[in-house]
C-alpha positions in Angstrom: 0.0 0.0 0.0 2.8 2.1 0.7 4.7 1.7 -2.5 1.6 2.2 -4.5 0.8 5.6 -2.7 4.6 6.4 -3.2 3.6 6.1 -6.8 0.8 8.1 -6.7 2.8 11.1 -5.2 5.6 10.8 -7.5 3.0 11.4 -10.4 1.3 13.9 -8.6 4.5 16.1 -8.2 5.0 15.4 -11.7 1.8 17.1 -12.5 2.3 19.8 -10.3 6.2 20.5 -12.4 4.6 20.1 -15.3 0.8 21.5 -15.6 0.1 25.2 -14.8 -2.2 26.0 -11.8 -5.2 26.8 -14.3 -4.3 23.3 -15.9 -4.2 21.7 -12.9 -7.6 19.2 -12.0 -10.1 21.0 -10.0 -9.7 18.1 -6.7 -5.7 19.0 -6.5 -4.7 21.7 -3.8 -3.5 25.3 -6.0 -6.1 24.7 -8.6 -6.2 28.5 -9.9 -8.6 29.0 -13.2 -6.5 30.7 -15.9 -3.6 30.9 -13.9 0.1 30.4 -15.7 1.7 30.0 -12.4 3.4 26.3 -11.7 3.4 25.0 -8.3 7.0 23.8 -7.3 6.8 23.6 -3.7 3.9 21.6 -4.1 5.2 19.4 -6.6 8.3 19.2 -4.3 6.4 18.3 -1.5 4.4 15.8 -2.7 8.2 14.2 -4.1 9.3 13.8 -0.5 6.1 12.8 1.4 6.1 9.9 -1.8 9.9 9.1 -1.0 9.2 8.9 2.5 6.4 6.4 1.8 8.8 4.2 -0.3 11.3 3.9 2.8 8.5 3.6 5.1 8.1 0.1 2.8 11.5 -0.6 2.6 12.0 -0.5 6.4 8.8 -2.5 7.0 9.5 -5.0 4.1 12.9 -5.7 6.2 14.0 -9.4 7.8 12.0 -9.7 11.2 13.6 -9.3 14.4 13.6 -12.0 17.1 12.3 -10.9 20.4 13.6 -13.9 22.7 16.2 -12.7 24.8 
């Protein structure tokens, strides 16, 4: 679940680099009708918070530590 969401935020920062505020979809956060103005700290924002998800799987995907002392 956490890689897929990672995935998700990677293309939504991708968007946000890419698409002008007036181009962005009305749901996403900065939507601005007929605005020429690209989000970047959005976009970079939602590039960390998606990186942090991938090491939150890589951690949790790790070998199992034995509790028996």
């Amino acid at each position: 679940l956490a890689v897929i969401l990672g995935i998700a935020l990677m293309v939504v920062a991708i968007v946000y680099w890419v698409e002008p505020a007036g181009s962005l979809p009305s749901f996403f956060p900065g939507h601005e009708a007929g605005s020429s103005h690209h989000h970047v700290k959005h976009g970079i924002a939602a590039f960390f918070v998606g990186l942090a998800c991938f090491a939150f799987a890589w951690f949790r995907s790790g070998p199992k530590r034995s509790t028996a002392a």
